[in-house]
mmCIF file as Biopython writes it, N, C-alpha, C and O atoms, coordinates in Angstrom:
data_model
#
loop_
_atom_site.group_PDB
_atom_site.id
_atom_site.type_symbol
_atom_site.label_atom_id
_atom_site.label_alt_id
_atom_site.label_comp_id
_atom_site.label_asym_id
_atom_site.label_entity_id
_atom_site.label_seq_id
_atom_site.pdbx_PDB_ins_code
_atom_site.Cartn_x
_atom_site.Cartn_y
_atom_site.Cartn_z
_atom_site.occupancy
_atom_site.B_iso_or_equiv
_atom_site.auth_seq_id
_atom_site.auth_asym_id
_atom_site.pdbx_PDB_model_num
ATOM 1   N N  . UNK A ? 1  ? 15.659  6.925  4.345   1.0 0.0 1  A 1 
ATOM 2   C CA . UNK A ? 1  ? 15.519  5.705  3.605   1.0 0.0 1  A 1 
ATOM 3   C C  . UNK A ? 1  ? 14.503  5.926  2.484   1.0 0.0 1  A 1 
ATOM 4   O O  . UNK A ? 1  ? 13.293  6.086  2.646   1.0 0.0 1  A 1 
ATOM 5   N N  . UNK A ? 2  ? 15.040  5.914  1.545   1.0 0.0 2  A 1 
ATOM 6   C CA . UNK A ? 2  ? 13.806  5.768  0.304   1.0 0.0 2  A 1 
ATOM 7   C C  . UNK A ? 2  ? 13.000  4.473  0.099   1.0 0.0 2  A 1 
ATOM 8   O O  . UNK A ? 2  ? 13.242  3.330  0.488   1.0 0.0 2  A 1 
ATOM 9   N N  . UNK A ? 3  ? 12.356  4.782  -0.353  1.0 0.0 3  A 1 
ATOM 10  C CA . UNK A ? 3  ? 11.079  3.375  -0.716  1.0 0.0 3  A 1 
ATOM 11  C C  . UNK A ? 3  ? 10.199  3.725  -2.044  1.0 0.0 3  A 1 
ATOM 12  O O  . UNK A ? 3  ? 10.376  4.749  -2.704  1.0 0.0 3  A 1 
ATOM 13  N N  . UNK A ? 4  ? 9.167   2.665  -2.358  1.0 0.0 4  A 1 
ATOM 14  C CA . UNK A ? 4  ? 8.664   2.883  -3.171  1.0 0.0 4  A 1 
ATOM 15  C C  . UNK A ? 4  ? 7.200   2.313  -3.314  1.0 0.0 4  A 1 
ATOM 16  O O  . UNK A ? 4  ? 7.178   1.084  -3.390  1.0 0.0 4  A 1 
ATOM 17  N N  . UNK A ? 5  ? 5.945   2.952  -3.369  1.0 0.0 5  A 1 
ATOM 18  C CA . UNK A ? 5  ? 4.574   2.172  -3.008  1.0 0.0 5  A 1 
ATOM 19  C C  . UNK A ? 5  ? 3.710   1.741  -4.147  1.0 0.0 5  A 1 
ATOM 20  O O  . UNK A ? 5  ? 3.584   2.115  -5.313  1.0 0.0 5  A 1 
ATOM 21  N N  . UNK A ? 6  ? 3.438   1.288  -3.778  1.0 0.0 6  A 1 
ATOM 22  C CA . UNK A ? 6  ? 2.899   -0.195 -5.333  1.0 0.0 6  A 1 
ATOM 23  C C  . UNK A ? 6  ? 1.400   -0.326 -4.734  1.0 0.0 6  A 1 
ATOM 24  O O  . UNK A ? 6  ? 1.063   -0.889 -3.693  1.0 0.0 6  A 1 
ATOM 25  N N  . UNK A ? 7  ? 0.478   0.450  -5.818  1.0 0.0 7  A 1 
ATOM 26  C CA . UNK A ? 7  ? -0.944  -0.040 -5.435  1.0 0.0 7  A 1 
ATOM 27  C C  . UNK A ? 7  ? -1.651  -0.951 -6.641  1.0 0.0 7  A 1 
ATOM 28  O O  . UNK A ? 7  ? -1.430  -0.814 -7.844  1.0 0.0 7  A 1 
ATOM 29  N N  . UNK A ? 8  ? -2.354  -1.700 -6.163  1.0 0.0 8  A 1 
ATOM 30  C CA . UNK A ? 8  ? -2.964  -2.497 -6.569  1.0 0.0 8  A 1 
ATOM 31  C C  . UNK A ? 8  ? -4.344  -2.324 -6.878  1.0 0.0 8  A 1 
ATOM 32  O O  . UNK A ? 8  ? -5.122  -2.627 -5.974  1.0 0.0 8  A 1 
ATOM 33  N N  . UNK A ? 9  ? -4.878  -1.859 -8.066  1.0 0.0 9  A 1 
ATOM 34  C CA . UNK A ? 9  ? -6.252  -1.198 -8.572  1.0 0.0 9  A 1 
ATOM 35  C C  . UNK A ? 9  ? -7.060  -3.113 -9.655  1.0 0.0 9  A 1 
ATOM 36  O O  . UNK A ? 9  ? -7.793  -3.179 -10.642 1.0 0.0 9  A 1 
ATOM 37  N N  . UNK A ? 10 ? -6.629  -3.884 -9.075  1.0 0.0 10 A 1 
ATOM 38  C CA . UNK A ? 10 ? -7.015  -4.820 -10.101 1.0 0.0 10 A 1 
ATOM 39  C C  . UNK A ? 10 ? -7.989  -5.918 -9.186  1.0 0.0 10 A 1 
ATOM 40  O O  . UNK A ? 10 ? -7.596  -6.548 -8.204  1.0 0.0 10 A 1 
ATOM 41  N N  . UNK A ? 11 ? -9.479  -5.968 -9.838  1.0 0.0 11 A 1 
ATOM 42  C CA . UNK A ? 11 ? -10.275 -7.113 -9.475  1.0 0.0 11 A 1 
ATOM 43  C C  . UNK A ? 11 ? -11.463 -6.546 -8.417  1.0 0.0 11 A 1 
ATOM 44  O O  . UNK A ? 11 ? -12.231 -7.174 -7.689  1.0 0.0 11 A 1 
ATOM 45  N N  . UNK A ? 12 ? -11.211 -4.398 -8.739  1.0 0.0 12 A 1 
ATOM 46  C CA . UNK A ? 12 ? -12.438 -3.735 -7.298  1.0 0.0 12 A 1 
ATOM 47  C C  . UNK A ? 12 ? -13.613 -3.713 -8.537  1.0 0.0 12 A 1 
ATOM 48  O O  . UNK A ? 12 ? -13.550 -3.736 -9.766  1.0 0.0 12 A 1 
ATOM 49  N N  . UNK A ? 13 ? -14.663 -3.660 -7.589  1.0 0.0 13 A 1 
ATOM 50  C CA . UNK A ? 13 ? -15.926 -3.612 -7.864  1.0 0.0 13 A 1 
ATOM 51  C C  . UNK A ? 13 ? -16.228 -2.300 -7.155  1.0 0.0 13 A 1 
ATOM 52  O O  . UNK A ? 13 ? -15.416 -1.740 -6.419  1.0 0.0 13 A 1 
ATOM 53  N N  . UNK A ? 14 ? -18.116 -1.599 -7.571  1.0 0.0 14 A 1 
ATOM 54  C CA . UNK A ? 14 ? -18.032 -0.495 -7.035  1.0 0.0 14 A 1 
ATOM 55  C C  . UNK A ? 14 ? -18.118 -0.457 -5.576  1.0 0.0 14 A 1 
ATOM 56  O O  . UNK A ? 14 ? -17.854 0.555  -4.927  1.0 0.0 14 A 1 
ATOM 57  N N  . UNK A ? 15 ? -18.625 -1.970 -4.883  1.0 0.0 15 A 1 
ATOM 58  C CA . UNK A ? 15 ? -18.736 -1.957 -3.657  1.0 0.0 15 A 1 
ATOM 59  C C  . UNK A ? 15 ? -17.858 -2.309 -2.970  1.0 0.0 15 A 1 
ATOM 60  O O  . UNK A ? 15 ? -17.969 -2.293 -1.744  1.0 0.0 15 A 1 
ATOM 61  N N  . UNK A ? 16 ? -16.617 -2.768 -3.679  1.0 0.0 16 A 1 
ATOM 62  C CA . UNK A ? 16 ? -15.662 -2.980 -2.618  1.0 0.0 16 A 1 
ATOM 63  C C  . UNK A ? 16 ? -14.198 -2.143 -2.977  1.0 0.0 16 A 1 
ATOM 64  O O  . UNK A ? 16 ? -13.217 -2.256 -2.241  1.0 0.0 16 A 1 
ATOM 65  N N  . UNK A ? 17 ? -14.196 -1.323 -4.163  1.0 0.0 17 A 1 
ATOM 66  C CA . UNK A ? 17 ? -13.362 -0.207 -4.211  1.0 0.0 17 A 1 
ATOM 67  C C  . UNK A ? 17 ? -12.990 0.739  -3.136  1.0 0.0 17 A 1 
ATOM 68  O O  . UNK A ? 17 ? -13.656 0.449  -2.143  1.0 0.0 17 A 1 
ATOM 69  N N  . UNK A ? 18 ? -12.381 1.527  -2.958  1.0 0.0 18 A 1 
ATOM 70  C CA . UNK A ? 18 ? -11.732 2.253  -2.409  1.0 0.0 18 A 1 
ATOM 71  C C  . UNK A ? 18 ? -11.928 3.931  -3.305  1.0 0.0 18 A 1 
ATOM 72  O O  . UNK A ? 18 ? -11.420 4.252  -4.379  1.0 0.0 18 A 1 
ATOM 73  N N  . UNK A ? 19 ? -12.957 4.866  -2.282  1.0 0.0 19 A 1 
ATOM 74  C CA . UNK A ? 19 ? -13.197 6.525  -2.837  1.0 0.0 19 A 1 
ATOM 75  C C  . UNK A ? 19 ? -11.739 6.759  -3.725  1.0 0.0 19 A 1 
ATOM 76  O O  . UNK A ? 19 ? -10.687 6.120  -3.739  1.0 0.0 19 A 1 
ATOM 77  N N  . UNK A ? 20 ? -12.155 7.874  -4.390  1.0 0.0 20 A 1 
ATOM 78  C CA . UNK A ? 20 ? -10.690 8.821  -4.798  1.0 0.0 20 A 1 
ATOM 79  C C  . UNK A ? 20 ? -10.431 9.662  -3.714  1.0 0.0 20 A 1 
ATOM 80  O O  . UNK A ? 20 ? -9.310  10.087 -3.433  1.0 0.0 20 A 1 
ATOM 81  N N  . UNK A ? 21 ? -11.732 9.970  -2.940  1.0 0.0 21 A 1 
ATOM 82  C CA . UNK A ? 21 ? -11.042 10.797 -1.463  1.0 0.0 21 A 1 
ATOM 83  C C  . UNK A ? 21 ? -10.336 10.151 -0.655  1.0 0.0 21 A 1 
ATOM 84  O O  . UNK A ? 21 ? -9.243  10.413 -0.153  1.0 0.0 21 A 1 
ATOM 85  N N  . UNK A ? 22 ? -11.157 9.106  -0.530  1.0 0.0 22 A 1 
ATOM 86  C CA . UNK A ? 22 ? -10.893 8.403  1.213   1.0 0.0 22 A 1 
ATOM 87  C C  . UNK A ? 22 ? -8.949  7.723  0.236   1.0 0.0 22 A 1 
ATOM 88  O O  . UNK A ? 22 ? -7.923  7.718  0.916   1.0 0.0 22 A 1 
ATOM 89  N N  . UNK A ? 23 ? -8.924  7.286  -1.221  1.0 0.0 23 A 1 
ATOM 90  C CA . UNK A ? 23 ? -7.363  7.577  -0.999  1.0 0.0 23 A 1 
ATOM 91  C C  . UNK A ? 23 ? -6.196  8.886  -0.593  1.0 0.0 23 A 1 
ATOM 92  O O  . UNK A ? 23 ? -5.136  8.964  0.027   1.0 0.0 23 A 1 
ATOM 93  N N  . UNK A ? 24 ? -7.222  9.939  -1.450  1.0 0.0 24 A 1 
ATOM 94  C CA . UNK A ? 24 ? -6.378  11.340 -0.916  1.0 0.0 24 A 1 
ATOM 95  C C  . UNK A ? 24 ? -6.193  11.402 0.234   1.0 0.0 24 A 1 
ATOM 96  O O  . UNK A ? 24 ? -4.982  11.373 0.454   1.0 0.0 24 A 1 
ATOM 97  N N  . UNK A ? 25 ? -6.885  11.488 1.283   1.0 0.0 25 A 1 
ATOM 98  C CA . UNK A ? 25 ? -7.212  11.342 2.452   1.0 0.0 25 A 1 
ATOM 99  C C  . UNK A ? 25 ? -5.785  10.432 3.062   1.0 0.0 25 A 1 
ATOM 100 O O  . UNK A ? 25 ? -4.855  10.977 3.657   1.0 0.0 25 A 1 
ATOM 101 N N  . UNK A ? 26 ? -5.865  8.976  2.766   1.0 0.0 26 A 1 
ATOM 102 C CA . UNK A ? 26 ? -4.701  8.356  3.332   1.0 0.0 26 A 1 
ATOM 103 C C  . UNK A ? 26 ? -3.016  8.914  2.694   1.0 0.0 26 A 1 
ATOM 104 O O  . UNK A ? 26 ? -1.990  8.643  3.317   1.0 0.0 26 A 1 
ATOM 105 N N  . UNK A ? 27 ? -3.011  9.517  1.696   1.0 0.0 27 A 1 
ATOM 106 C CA . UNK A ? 27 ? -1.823  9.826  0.913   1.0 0.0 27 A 1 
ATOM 107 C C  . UNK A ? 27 ? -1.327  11.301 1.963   1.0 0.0 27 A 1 
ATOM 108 O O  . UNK A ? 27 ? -0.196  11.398 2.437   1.0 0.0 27 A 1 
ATOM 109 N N  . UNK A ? 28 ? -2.278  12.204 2.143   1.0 0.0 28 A 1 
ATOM 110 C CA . UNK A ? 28 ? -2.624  13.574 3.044   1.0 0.0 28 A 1 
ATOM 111 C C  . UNK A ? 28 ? -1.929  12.967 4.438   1.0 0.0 28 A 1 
ATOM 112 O O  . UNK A ? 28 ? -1.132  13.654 5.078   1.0 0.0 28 A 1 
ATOM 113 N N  . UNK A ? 29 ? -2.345  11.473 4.891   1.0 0.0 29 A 1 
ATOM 114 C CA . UNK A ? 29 ? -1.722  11.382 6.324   1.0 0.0 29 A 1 
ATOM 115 C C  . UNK A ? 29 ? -0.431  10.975 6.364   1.0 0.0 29 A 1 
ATOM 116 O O  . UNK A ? 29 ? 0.199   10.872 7.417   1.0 0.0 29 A 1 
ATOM 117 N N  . UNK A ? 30 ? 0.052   10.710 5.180   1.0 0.0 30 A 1 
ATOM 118 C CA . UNK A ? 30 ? 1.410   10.279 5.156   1.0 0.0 30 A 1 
ATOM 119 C C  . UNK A ? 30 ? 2.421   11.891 5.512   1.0 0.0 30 A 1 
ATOM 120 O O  . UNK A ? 30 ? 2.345   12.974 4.932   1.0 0.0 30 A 1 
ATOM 121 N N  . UNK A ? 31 ? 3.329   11.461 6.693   1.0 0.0 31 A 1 
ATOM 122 C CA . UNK A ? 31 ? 4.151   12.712 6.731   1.0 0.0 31 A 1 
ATOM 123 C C  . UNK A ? 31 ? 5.154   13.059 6.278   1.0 0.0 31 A 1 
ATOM 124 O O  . UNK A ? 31 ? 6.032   12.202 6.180   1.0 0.0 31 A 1 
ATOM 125 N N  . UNK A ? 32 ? 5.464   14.545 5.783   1.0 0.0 32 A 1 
ATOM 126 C CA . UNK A ? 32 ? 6.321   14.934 4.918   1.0 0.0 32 A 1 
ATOM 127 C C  . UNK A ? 32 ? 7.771   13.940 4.728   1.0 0.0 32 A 1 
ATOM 128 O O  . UNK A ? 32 ? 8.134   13.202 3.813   1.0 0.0 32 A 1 
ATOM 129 N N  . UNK A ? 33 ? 8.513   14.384 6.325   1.0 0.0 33 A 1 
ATOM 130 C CA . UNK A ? 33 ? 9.178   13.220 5.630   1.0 0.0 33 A 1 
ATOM 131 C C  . UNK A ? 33 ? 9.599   11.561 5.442   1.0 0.0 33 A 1 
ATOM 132 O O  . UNK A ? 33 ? 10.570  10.817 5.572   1.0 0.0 33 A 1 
ATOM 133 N N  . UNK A ? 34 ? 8.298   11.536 5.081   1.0 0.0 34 A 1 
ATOM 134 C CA . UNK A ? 34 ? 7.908   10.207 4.403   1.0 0.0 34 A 1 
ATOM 135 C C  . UNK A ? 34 ? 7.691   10.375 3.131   1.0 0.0 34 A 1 
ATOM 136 O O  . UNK A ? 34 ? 8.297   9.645  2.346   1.0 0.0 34 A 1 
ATOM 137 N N  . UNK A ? 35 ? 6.696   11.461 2.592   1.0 0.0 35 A 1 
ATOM 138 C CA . UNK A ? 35 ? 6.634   11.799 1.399   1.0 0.0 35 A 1 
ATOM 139 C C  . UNK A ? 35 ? 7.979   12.473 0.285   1.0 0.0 35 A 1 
ATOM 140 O O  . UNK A ? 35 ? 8.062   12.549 -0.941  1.0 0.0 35 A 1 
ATOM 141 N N  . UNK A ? 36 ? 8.807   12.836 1.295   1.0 0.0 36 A 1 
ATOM 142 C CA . UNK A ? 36 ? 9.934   13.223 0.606   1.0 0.0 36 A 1 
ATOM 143 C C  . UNK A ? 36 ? 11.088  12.334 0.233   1.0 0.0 36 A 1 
ATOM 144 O O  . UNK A ? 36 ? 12.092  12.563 -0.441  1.0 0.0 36 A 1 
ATOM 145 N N  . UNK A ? 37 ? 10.516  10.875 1.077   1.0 0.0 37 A 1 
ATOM 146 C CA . UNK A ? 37 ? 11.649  9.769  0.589   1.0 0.0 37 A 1 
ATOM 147 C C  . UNK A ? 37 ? 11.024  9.039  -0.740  1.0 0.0 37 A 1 
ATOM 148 O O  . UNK A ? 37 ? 11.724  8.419  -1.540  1.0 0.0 37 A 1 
ATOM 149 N N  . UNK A ? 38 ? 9.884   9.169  -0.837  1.0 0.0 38 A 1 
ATOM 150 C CA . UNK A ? 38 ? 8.962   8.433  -1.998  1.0 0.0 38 A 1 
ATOM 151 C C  . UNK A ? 38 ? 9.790   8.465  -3.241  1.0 0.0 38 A 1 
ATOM 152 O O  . UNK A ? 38 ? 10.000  9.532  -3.818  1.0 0.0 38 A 1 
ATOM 153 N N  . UNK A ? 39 ? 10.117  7.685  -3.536  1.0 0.0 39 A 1 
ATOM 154 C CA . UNK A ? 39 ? 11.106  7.611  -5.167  1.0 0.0 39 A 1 
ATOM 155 C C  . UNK A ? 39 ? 9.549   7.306  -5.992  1.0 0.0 39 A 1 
ATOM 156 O O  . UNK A ? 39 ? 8.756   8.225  -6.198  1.0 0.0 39 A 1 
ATOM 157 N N  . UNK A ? 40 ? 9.370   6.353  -6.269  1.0 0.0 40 A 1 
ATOM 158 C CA . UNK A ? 40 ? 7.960   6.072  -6.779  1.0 0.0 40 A 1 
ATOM 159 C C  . UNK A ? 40 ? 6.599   6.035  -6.668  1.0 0.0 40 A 1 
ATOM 160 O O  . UNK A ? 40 ? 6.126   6.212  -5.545  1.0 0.0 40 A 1 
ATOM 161 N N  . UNK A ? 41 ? 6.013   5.880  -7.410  1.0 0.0 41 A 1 
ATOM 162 C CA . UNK A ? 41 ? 4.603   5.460  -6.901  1.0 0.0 41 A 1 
ATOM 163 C C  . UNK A ? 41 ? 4.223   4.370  -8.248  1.0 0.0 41 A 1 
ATOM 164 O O  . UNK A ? 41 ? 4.531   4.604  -9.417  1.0 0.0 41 A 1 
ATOM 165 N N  . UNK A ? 42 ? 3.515   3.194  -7.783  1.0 0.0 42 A 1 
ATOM 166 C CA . UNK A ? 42 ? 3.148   2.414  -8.906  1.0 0.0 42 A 1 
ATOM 167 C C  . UNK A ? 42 ? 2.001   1.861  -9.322  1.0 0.0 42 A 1 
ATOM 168 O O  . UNK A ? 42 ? 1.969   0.701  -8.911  1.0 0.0 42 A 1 
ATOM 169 N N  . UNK A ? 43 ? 1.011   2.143  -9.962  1.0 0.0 43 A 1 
ATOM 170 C CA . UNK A ? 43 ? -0.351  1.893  -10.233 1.0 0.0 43 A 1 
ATOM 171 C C  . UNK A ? 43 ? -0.483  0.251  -10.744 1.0 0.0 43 A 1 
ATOM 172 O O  . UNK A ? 43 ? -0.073  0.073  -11.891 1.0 0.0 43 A 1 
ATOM 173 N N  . UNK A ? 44 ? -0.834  -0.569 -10.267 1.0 0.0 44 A 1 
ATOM 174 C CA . UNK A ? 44 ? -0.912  -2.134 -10.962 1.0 0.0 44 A 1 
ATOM 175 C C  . UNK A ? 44 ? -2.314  -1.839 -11.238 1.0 0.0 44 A 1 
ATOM 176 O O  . UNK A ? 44 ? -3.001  -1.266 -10.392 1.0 0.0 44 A 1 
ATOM 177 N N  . UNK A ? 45 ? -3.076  -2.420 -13.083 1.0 0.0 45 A 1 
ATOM 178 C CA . UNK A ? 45 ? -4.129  -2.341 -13.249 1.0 0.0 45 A 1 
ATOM 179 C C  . UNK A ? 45 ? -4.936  -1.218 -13.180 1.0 0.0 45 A 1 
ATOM 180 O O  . UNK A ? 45 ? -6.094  -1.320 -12.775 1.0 0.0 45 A 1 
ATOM 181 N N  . UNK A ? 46 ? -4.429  -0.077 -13.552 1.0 0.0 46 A 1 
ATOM 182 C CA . UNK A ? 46 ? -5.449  1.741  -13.332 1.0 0.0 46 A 1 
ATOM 183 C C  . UNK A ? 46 ? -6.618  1.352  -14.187 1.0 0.0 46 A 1 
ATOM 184 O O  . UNK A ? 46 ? -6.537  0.645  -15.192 1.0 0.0 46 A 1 
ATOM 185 N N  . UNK A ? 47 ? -7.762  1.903  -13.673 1.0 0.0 47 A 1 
ATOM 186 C CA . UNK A ? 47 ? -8.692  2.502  -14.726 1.0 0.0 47 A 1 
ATOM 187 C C  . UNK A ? 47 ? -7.943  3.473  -15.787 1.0 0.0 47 A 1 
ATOM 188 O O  . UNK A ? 47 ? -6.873  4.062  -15.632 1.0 0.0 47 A 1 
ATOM 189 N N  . UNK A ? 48 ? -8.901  3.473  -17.028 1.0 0.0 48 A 1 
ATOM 190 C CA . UNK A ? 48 ? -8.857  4.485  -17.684 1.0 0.0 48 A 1 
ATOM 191 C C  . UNK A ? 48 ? -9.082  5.736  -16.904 1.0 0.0 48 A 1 
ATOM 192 O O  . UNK A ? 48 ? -8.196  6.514  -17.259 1.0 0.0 48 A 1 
ATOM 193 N N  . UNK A ? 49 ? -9.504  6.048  -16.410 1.0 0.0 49 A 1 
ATOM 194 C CA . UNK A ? 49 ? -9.443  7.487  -15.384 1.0 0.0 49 A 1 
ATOM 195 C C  . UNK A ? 49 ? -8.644  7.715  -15.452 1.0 0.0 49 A 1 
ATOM 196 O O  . UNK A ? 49 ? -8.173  8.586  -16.184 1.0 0.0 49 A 1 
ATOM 197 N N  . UNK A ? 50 ? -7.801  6.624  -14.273 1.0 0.0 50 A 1 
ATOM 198 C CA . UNK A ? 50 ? -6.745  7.152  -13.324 1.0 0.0 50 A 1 
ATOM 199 C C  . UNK A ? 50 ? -5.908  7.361  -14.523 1.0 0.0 50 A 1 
ATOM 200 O O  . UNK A ? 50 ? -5.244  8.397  -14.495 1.0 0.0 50 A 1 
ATOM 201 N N  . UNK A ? 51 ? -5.770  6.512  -15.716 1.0 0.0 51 A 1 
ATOM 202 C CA . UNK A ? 51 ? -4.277  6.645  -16.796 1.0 0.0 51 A 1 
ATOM 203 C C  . UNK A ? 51 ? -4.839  8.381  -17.147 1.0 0.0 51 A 1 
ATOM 204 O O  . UNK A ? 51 ? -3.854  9.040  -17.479 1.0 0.0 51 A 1 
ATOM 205 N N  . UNK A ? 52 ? -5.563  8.856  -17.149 1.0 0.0 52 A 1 
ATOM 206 C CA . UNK A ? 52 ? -6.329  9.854  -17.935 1.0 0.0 52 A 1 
ATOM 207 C C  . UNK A ? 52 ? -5.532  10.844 -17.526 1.0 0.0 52 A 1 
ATOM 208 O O  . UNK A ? 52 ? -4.640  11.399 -18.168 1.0 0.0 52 A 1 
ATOM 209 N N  . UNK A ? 53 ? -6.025  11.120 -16.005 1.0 0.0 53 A 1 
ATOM 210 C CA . UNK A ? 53 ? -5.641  12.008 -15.120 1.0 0.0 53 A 1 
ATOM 211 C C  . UNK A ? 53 ? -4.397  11.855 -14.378 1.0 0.0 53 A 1 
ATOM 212 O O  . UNK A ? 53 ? -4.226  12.354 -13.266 1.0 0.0 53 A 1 
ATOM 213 N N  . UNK A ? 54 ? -3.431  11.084 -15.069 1.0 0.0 54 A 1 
ATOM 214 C CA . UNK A ? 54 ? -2.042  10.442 -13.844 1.0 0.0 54 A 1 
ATOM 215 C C  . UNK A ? 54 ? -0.984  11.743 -14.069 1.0 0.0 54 A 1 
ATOM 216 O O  . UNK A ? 54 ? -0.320  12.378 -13.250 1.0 0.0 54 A 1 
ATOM 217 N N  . UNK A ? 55 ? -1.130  11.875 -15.678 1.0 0.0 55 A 1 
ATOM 218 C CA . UNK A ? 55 ? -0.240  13.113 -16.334 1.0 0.0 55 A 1 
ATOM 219 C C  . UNK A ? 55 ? -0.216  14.218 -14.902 1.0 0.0 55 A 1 
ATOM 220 O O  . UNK A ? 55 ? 0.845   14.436 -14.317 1.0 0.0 55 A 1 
ATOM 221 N N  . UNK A ? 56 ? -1.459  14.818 -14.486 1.0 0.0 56 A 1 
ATOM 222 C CA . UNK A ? 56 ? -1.807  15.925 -14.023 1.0 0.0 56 A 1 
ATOM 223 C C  . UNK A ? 56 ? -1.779  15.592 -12.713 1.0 0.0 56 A 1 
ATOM 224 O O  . UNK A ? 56 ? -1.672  16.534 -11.927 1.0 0.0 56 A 1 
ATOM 225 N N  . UNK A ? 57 ? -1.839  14.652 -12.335 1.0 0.0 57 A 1 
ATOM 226 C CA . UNK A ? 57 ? -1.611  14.821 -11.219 1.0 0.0 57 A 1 
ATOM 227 C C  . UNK A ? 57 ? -0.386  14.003 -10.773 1.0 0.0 57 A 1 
ATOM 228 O O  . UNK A ? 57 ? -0.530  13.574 -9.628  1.0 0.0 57 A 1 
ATOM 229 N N  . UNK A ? 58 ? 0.404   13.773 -11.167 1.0 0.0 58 A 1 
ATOM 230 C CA . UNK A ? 58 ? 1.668   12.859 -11.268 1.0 0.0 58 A 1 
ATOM 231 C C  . UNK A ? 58 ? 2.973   14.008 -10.738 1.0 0.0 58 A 1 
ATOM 232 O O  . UNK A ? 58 ? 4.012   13.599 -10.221 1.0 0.0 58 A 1 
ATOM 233 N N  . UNK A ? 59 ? 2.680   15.478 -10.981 1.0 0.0 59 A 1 
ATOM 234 C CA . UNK A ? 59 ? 3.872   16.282 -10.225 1.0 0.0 59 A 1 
ATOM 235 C C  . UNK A ? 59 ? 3.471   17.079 -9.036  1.0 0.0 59 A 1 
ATOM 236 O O  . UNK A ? 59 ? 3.968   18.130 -8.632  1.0 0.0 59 A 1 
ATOM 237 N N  . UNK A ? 60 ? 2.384   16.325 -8.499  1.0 0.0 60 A 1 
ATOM 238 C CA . UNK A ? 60 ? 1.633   16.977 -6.981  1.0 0.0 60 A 1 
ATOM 239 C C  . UNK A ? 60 ? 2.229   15.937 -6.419  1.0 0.0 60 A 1 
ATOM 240 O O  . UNK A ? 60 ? 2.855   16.484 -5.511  1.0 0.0 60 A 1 
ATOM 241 N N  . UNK A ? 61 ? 2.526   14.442 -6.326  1.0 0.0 61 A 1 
ATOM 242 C CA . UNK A ? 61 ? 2.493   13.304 -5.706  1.0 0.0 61 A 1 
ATOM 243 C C  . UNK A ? 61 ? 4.247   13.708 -5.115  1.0 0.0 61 A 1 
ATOM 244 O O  . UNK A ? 61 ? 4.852   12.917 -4.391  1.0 0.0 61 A 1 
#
């Protein structure tokens, strides 16, 4: 079954954000094939960072 995951980056502060690890970290526990049904991934609201760095890391995901 394919799917598609939609995160929501809009309205964090630094204290109630979410690490860039502790997300790697949850993306890492997802199992392969789960990761191999992933059609998408969808950023609502990125930092400039994340738009920065999405290029590069957008064909690891």
């Amino acid at each position: 079954m394919d799917y598609v995951l939609i995160y929501f980056h809009y309205g964090l502060r630094s204290y109630n954000r979410p690490s860039y690890g502790w997300l790697m970290q949850c993306y890492l526990k997802i199992d392969r094939k789960y990761k191999k049904n992933l059609k998408a991934l969808y950023l609502v609201h990125p930092t400039t960072w994340i738009k920065f760095f999405w290029p590069v890391i957008r064909p690891f995901i």
